[in-house]
C-alpha positions in Angstrom: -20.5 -39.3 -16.3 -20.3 -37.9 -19.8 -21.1 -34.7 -18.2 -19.2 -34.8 -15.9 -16.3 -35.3 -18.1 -17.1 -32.8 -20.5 -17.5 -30.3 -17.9 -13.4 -31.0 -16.5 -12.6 -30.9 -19.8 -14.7 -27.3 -20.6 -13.0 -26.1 -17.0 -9.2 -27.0 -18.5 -9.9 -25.3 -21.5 -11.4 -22.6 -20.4 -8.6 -21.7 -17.9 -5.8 -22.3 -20.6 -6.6 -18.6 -22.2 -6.9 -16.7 -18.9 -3.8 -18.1 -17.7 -2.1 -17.3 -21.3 -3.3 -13.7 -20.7 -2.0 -13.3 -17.2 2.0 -14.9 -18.9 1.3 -12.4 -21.7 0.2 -9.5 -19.4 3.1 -10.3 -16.8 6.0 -10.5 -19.9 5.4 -6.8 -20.5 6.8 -5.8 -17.1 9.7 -4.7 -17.3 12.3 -5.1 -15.0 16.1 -4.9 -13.8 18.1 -8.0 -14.9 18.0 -10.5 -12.4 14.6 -9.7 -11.1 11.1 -11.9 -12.3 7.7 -11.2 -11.4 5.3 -14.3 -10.9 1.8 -14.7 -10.4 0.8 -15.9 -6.9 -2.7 -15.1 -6.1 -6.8 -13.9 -7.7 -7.8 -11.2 -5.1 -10.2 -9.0 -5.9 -9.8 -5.2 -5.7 -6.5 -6.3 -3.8 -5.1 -3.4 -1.1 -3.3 -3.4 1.5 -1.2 -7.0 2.6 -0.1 -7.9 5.8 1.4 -11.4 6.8 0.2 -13.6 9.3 2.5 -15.2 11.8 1.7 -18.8 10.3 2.3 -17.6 6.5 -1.3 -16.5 5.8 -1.4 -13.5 3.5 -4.3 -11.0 4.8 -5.3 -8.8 2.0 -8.1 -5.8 2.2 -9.9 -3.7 -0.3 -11.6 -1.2 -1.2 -14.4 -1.6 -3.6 -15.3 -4.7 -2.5 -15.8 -4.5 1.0 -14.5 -7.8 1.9 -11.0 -9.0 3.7 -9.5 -12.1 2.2 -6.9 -14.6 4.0 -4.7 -16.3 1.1 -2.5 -19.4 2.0 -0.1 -21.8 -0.3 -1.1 -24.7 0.9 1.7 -27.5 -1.1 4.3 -25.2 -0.5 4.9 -24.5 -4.5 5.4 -20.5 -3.9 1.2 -19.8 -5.5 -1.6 -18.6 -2.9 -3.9 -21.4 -4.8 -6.7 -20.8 -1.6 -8.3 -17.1 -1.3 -10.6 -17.3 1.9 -13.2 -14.6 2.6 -12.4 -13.8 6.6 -15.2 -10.9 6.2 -17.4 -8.9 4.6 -19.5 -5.8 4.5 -17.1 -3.8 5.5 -17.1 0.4 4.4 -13.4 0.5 2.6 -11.8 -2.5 4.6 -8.1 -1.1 2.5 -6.0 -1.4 5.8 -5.0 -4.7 7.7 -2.4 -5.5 9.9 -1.3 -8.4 12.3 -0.4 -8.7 15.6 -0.1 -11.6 18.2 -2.4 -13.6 16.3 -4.6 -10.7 15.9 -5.9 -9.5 12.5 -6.8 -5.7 12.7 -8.5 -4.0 9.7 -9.7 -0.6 9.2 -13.1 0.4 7.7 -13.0 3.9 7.7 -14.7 5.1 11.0 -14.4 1.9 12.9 -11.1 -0.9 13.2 -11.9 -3.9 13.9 -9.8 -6.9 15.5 -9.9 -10.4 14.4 -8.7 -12.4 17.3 -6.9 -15.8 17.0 -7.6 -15.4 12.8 -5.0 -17.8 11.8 -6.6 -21.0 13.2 -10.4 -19.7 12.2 -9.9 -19.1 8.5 -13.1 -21.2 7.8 -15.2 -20.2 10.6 -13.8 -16.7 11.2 -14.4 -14.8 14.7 -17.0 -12.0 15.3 -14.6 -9.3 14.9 -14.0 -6.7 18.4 -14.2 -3.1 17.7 -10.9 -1.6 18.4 -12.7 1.9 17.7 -15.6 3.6 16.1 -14.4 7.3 17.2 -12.5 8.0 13.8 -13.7 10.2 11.0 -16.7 9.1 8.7 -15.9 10.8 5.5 -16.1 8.8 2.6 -13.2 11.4 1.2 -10.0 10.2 1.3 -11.1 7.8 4.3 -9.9 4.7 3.6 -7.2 3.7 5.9 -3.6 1.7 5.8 -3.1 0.1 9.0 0.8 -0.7 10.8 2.3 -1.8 13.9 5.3 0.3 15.1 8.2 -0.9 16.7 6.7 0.3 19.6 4.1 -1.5 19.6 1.4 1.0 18.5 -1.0 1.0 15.8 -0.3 4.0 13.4 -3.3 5.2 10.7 -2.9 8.1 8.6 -6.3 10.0 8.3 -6.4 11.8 5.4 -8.4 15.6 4.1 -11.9 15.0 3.5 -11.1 17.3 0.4 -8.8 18.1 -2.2 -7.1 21.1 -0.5 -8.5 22.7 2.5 -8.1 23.6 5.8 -8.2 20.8 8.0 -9.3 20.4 11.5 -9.5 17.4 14.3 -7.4 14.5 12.9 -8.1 15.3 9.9 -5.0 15.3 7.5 -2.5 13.5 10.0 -1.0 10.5 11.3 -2.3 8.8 14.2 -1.3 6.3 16.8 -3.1 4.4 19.4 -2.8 1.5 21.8 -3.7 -2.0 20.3 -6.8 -1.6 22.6 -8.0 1.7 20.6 -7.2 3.8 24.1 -4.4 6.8 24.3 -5.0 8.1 20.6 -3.1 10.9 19.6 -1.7 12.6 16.9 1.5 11.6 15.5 2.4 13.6 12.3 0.4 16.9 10.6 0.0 18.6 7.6 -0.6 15.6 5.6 -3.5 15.3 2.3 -3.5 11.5 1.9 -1.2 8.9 2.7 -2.0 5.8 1.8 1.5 4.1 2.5 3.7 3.4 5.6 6.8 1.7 6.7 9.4 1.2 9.2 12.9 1.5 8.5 14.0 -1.9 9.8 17.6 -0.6 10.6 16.6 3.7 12.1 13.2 2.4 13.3 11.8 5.8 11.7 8.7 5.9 9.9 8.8 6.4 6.1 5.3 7.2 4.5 3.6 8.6 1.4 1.4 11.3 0.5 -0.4 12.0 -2.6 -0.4 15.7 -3.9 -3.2 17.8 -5.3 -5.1 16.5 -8.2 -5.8 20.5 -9.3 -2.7 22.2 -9.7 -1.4 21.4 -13.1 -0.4 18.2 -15.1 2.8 17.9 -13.4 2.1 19.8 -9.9 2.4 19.6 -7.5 5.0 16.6 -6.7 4.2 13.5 -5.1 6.0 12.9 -1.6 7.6 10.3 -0.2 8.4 11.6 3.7 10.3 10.5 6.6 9.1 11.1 10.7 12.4 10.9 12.7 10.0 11.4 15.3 6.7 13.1 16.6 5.5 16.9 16.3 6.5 17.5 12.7 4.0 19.2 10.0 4.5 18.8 6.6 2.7 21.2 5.1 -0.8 20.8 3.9 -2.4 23.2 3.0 -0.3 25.8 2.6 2.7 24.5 1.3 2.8 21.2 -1.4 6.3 19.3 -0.6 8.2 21.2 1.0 8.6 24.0 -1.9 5.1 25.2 -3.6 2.9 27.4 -1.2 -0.5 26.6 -2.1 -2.9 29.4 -4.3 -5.4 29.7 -2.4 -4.2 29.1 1.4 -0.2 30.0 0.8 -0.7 32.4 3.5 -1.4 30.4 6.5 2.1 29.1 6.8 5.7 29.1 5.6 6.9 26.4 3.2 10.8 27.0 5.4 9.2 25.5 8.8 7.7 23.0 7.4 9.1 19.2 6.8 10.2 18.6 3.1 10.2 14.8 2.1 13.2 12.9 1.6 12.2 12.7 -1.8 9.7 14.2 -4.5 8.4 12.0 -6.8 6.9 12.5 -10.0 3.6 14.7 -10.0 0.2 12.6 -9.8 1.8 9.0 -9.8 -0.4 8.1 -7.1 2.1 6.7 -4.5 0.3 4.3 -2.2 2.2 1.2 0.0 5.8 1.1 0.3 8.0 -1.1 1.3 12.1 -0.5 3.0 13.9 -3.7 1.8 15.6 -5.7 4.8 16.9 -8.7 3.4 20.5 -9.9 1.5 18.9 -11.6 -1.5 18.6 -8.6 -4.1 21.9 -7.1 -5.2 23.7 -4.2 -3.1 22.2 -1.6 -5.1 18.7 -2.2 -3.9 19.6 -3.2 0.0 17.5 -0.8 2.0 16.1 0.6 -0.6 11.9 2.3 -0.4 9.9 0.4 -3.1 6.5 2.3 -3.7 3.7 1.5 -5.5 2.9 3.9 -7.9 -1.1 3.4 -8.6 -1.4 5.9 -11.3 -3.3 8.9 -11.6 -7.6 9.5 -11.6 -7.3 12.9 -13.1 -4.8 12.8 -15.9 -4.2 10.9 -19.1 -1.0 9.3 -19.7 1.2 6.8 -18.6 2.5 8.4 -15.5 2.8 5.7 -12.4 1.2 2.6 -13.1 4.4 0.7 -11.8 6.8 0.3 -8.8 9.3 2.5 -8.1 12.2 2.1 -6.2 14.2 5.1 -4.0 17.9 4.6 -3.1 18.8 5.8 0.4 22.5 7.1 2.1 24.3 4.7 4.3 22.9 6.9 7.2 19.4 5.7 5.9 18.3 8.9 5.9 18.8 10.9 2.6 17.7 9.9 -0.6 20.0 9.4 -3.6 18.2 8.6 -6.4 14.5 8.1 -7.6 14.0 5.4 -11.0 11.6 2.8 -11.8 12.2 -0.5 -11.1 8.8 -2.8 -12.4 7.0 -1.0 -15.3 4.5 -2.0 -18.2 0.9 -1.9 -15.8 0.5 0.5 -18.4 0.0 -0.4 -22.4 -2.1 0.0 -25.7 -3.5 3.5 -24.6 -4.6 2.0 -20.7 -3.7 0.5 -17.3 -4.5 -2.7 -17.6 -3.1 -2.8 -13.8 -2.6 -0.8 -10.7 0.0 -1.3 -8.0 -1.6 -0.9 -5.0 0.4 -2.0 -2.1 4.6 -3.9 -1.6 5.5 -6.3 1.1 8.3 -7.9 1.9 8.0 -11.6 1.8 9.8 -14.0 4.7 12.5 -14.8 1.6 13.2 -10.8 1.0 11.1 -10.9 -2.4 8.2 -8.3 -2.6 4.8 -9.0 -3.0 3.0 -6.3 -5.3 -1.3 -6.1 -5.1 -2.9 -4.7 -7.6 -6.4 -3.7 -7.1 -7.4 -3.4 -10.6 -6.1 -7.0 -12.3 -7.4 -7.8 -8.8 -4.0 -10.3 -8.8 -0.8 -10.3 -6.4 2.4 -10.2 -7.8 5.6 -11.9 -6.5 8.6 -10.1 -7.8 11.8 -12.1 -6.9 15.6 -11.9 -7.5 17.2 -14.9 -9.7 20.4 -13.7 -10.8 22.2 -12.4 -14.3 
């Protein structure tokens, strides 16, 4: 019994600093007035979200190889149970849900979790959607999302820095939820990692990470806009919509190719997005594109390493301005955290991963 005892009492102890570090870490985020950010989750090498029709939180990764299903089970706003739903997965960074379905991709191969959501403790042998994708470690994780018309999109990004791309590499796909009638949605892309629905145009708003290779603060960053199929935005030869490339600046104009709605800073590292839908945050930021900026691998410095937020025209299709709106990942020479992914939760607050903290954020209007 004594041991017993002394072990609760070691466990409360113990947990009192690492929650006093994850207040302290959270009070340096800064934010607009009004807004808080609040823990709600321990995931691991958290990526991509996606929300279960039942309230579960589906998370991927990337280092980890593993898919985690989070739930709040009393109802107090915290994801206090993290379930592993799989494992030994290549880059399992995109998930997405769909009649009960959990889908995740693992680079070559998606996979579909059928009837997830009542088999979190005993999950399904998962269904291969498909295994016909690229295999290429480089840039081949995936972010997974169901259009409105009821496809699966998937960027695939250049095995590469910058090169020439063939196949499907460097685009946007889409496929029936069966894995039949692939095709090719979008060109001319490096690496998105990031895509979104505008829930009033029904477009599809993406990002795509520029060239690590071309200075400290080029090429820019993109944040783009598909108002339909067909379009090519410029990879190789032309880096958003206004630099032709060095080395392969001769294969095509920068003038017939799609610029984004917006360029963001150079080598911020723009991943998930999210278009705000609800009524709950102040006019300013209705309809507004959240992105997580994960922060550069190739440069010192503080750039990205925070969410950024991009205000749209009331025709929801020009940008207006570009700002930060949750910063301070950042601090005492490192990044102590990486946004990784934004989703918008049922009550119109966003929920933030961050793959390095390996936490999920809530970040919520309160009012002045």
């Amino acid at each position: 019994m004594k041991s017993l005892v002394l072990t609760l009492l070691l466990g409360v102890v113990l947990s009192v600093p690492a929650a006093a570090e994850e207040d302290d870490r959270l009070a340096t985020i800064h934010l607009p007035e009004g807004f808080v950010i609040e823990p709600f989750a321990k995931v691991p090498n958290a990526r991509q979200m996606a929300w279960g029709e039942k309230g579960t939180l589906f998370v991927g990764t990337r280092r980890e190889g593993r898919v985690f299903a989070v739930t709040d089970e009393d109802g107090d706003g915290r994801g206090e149970r993290v379930r592993e739903v799989a494992s030994g997965l290549r880059m399992p960074s995109g998930v997405a849900f769909r009649d009960g379905a959990l889908y995740v991709a693992a680079v070559s191969t998606i996979l579909r979790f059928d009837d997830i959501e009542s088999r979190l403790d005993d999950p399904p042998a998962p269904a291969i959607v498909t295994d016909r994708l690229p295999s290429e470690g480089h840039h081949g994780w995936k972010v997974l999302e169901f259009g409105p018309d009821g496809l699966l999109y998937l960027p695939v990004g250049a095995p590469c820095d910058v090169c020439r791309t063939e196949g499907v590499h460097g685009t946007i796909l889409r496929m029936h939820p069966d894995g039949s009638g692939i095709e090719i949605y979008a060109r001319g892309l490096r690496n998105s990692v990031g895509l979104a629905w505008h829930p009033v145009t029904g477009e599809l708003w993406f990002t795509d990470n520029g060239s690590d290779h071309l200075g400290p603060e080029l090429p820019p960053d993109e944040l783009n806009r598909a108002p339909g199929p067909g379009l090519h935005y410029g990879f190789p030869f032309c880096h958003a919509g206004m630099l032709p490339d060095p080395v392969f600046g001769r294969d095509g104009r920068c003038a017939d190719t799609e610029p984004p709605v917006q360029a963001l800073a150079a080598h911020v590292a723009p991943l998930g997005l999210a278009i705000h839908s609800g009524t709950n945050m102040p006019k300013a930021y209705r309809g507004a594109v959240f992105i997580a900026e994960h922060g550069p691998g190739n440069r010192s410095g503080t750039i990205g390493y925070r969410v950024s937020v991009v205000r749209v025209s009331e025709d929801h299709r020009t940008a207006l301005d570009y700002a930060a709106f949750a910063q301070g990942w950042y601090g005492n020479g490192r990044g102590w955290g990486r946004p990784a992914d934004i989703l918008e939760a049922w009550d119109g607050s966003l929920m933030v991963s961050d793959d390095r903290a390996g936490r999920i954020y809530r970040i919520r209007y309160v009012g002045p």
